[in-house]
C-alpha positions as CSV (number, residue, x, y, z in Angstrom):
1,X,-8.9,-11.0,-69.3
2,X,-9.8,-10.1,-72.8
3,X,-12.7,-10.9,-74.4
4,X,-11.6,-12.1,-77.5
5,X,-7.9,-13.6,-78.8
6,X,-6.3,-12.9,-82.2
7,X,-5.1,-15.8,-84.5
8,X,-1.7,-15.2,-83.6
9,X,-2.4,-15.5,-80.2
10,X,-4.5,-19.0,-80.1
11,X,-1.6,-20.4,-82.1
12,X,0.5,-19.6,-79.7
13,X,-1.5,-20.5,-77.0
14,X,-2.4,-24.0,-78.8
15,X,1.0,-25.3,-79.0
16,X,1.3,-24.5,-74.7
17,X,1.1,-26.6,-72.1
18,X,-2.3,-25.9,-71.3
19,X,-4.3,-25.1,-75.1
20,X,-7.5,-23.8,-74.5
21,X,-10.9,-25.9,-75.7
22,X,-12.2,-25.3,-78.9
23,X,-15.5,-24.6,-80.2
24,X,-16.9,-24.2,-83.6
25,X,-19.9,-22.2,-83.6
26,X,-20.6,-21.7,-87.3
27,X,-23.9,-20.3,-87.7
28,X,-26.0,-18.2,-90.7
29,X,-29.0,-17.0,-89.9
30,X,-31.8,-19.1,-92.0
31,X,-29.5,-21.8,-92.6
32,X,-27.4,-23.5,-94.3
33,X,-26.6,-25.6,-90.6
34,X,-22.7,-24.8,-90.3
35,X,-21.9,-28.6,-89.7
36,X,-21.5,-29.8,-93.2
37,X,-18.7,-26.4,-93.2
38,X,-17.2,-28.2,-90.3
39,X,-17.2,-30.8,-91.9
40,X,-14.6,-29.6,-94.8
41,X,-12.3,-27.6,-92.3
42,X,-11.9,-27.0,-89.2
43,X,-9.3,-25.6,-86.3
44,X,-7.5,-28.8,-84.9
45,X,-9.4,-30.1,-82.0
46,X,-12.2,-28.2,-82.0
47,X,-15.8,-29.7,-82.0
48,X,-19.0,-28.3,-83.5
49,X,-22.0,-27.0,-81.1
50,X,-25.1,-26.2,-82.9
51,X,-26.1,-22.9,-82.5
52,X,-30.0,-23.7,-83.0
53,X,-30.3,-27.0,-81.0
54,X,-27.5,-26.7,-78.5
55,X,-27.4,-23.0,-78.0
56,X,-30.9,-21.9,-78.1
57,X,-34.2,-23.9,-77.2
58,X,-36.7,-24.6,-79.9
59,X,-38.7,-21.4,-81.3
60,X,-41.7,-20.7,-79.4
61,X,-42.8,-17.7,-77.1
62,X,-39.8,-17.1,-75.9
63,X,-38.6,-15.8,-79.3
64,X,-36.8,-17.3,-82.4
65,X,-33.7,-18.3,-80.5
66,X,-34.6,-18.6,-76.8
67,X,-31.6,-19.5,-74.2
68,X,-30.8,-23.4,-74.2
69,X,-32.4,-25.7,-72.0
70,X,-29.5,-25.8,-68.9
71,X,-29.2,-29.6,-69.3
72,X,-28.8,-29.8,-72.9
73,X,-26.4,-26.9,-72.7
74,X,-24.3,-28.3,-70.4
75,X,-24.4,-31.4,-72.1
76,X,-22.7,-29.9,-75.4
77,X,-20.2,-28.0,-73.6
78,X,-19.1,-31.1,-71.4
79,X,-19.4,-33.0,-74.9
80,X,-17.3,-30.7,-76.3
81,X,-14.2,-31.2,-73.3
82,X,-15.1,-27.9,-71.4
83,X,-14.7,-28.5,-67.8
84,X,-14.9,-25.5,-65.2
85,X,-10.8,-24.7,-64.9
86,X,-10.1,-25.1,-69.2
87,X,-9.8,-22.3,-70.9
88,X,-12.2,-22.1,-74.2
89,X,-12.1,-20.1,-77.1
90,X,-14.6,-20.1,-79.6
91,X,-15.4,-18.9,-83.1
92,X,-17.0,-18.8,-86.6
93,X,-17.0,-18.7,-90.1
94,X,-16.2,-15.0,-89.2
95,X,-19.6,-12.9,-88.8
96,X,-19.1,-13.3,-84.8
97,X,-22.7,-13.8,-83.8
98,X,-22.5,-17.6,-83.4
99,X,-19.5,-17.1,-81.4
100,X,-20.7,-14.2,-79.1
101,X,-23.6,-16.2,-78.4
102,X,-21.7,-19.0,-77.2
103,X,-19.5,-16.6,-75.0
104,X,-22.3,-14.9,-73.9
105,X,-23.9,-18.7,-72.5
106,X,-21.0,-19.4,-70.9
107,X,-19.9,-16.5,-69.2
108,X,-23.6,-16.0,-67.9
109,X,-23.6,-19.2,-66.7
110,X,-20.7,-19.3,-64.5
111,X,-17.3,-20.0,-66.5
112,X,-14.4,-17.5,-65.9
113,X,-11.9,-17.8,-68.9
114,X,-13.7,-17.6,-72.2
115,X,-12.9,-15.7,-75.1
116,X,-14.0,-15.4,-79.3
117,X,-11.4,-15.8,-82.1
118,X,-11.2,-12.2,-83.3
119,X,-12.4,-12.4,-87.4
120,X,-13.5,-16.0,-86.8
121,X,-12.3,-18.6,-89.1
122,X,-11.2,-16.2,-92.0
123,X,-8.7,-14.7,-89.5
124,X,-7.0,-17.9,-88.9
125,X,-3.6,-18.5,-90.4
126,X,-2.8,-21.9,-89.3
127,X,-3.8,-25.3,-90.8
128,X,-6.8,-26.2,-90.6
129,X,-8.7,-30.8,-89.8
130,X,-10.9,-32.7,-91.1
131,X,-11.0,-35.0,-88.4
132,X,-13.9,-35.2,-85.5
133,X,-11.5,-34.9,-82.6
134,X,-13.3,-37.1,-79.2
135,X,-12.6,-34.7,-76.3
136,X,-12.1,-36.3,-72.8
137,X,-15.7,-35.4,-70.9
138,X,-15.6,-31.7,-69.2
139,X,-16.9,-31.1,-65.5
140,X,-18.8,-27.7,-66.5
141,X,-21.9,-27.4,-64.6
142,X,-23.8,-24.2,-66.1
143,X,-25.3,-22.3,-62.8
144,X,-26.4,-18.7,-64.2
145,X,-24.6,-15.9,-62.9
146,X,-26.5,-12.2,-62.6
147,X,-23.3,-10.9,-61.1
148,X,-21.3,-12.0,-64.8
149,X,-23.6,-10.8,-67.8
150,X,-27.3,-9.7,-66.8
151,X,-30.1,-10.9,-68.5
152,X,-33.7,-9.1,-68.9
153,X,-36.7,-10.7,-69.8
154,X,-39.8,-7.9,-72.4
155,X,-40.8,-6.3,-68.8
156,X,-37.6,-5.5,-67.8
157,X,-36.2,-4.0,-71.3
158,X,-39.4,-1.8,-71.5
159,X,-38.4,-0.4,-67.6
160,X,-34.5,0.1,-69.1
161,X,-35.5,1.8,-72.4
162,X,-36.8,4.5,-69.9
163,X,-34.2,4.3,-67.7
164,X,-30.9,3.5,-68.7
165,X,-29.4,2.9,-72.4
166,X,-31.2,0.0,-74.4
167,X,-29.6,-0.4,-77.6
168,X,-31.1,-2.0,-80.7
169,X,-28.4,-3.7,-82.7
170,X,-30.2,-4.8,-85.7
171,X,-29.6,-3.1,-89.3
172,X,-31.0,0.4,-88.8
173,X,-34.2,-0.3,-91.3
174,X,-35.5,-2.9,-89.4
175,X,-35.6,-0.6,-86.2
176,X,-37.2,2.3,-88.1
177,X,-40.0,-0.5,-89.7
178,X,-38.9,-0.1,-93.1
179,X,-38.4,-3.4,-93.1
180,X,-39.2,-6.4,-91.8
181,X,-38.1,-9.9,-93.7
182,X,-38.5,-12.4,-90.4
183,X,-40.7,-11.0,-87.1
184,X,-44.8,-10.2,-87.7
185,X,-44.4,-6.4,-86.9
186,X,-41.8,-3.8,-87.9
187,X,-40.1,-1.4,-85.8
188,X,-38.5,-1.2,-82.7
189,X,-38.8,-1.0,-78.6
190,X,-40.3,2.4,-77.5
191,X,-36.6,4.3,-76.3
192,X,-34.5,2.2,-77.6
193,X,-31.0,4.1,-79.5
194,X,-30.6,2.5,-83.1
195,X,-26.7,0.9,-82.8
196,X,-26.7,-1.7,-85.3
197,X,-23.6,-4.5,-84.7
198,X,-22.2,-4.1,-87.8
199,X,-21.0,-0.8,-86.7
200,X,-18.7,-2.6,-84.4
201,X,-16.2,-4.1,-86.7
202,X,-14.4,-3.5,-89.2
203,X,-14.3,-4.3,-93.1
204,X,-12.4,-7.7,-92.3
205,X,-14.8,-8.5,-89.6
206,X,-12.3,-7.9,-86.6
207,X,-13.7,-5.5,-83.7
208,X,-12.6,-2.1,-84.1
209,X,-10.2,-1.4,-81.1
210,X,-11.3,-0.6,-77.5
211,X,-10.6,2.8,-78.1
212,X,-13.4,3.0,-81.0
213,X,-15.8,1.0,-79.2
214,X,-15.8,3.3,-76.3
215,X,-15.7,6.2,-78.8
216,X,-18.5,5.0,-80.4
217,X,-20.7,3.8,-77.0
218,X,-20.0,7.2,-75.7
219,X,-21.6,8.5,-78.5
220,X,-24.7,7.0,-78.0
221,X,-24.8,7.8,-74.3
222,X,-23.3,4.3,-72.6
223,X,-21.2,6.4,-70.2
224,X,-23.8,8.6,-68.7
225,X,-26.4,5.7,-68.2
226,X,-27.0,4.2,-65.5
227,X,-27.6,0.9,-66.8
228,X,-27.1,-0.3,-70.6
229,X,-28.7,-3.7,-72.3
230,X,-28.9,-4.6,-75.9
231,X,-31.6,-6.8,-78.2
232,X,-31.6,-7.7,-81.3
233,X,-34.0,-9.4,-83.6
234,X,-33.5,-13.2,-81.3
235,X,-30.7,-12.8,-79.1
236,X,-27.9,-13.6,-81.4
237,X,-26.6,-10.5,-82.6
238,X,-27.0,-9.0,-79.3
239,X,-24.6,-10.6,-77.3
240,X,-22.2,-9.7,-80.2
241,X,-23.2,-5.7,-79.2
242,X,-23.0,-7.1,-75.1
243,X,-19.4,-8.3,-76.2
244,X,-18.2,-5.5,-78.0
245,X,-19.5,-3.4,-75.0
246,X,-17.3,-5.5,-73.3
247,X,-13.9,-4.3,-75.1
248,X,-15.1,-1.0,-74.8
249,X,-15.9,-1.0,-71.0
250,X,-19.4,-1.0,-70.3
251,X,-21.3,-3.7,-68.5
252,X,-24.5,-4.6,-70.6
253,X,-27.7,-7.0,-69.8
254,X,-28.8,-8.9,-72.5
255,X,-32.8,-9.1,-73.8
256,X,-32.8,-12.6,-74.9
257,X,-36.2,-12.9,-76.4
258,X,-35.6,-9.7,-78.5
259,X,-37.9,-8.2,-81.1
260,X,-39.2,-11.9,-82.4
261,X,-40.2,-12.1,-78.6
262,X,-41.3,-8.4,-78.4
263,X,-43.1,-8.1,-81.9
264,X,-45.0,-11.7,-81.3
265,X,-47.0,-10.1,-78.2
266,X,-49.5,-7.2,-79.9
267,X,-50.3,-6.1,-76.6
268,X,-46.8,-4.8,-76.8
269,X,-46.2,-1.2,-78.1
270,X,-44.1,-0.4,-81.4
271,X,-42.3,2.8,-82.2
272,X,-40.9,3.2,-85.8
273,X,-39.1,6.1,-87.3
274,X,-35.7,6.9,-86.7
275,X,-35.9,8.1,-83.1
276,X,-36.2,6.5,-79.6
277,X,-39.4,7.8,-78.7
């Protein structure tokens, strides 16, 4: 199954005899919270899960955005009406980090048949609710999966950077240290390839096709390594890059605590400059 669904195709598969959950993941990094947006429009039947309470544990050493508390994640998602055997679909206000994040929790937590709305809200051609749909309870049980989406904790994306592929998908002047507007230190992992996740859509903020993605993973060596993962600056943007690996072919881990996890630990070493070292 594909990763993600186009517009088209959730309206189609809305008006079926089985439409898929709904999930609205709109999130901006340093705020405005996105339920107020919900709020003024939203896909018919779909209910809001808070990326920064819901999706992510408070801010602490495990990063910026650390994964969820497994109880309070499974809460929201049986909230929301997700039970083990419903398809879900998820999106955004179109950016596609909120969204992957979401897919990437529940895919590494055990549930078979989730995809992203390709473009997020701004792709979406149908009507849109202002009413707070109440979902019958879901049955989904989050159990973490290693055998569905990997996960690596600072020790084990140090071991990979030497290794395998680790990719870095923040903006490339936050991994050379030019800048660095939210962690304490600048700069990036010692090997880690600069492959920021803008680079994997395009100007309307749809994911370039499989073809590209794989053109552009080859590139920076996905096919020959062994093993690839991705990090980003708290674990959001990255399991955009894990999805759009995804499309493209490649199995990747994800480095949840990422450079705010990285960067908060001195004993930790920094590279900077435009190559892996």
């Amino acid at each position: 199954m594909k990763p993600i669904i186009s517009a088209t195709e959730l309206l189609s598969e809305s008006a079926g005899a089985t439409p898929p959950v709904l999930l609205d993941v709109r999130w901006t990094l340093g705020g405005p919270p996105g339920g107020p947006e919900y709020a003024a429009g939203h896909l018919p039947g779909a209910v809001y899960v808070d990326l920064d309470t819901e999706l992510a544990g408070p801010p602490g050493k495990g990063g910026r955005h650390p994964l969820p508390d497994l109880e309070v994640f499974g809460a929201a998602m049986r909230r929301a009406g997700v039970s083990a055997d419903t398809p879900v679909v998820v999106y955004d206000g179109g950016l596609g980090w909120g969204a992957a994040r979401a897919w990437w929790l529940l895919r590494w937590t055990g549930h078979p048949n989730v995809r992203v709305l390709d473009g997020g809200l701004t792709a979406w051609t149908g009507e849109l609710s202002q009413e707070t749909p109440a979902p019958a309870p879901g049955d989904f049980q989050p159990k973490p999966d290693a055998g569905a989406l990997g996960l690596l904790d600072a020790d084990g994306a140090a071991a990979l950077a030497r290794s395998g592929l680790l990719l870095d998908a923040r903006a490339a002047e936050r991994y050379r240290g030019d800048v660095e507007p939210i962690d304490p230190v600048g700069g990036h992992i010692p090997g880690a390839v600069s492959a920021p996740t803008t680079e994997n859509v395009g100007p309307d903020g749809r994911f370039l096709s499989a073809e590209e993605l794989t053109g552009r993973f080859t590139a920076l060596g996905a096919a020959e390594a062994p093993e690839v993962a991705v990090y980003c600056g708290s674990g959001v943007s990255g399991a955009h890059e894990v999805l759009a690996l995804k499309i493209a072919g490649f199995p990747a881990a994800l480095y949840a605590g990422s450079w705010s996890e990285w960067s908060a630990d001195p004993a930790r070493p920094v590279a900077k400059g435009p190559d892996p070292q």
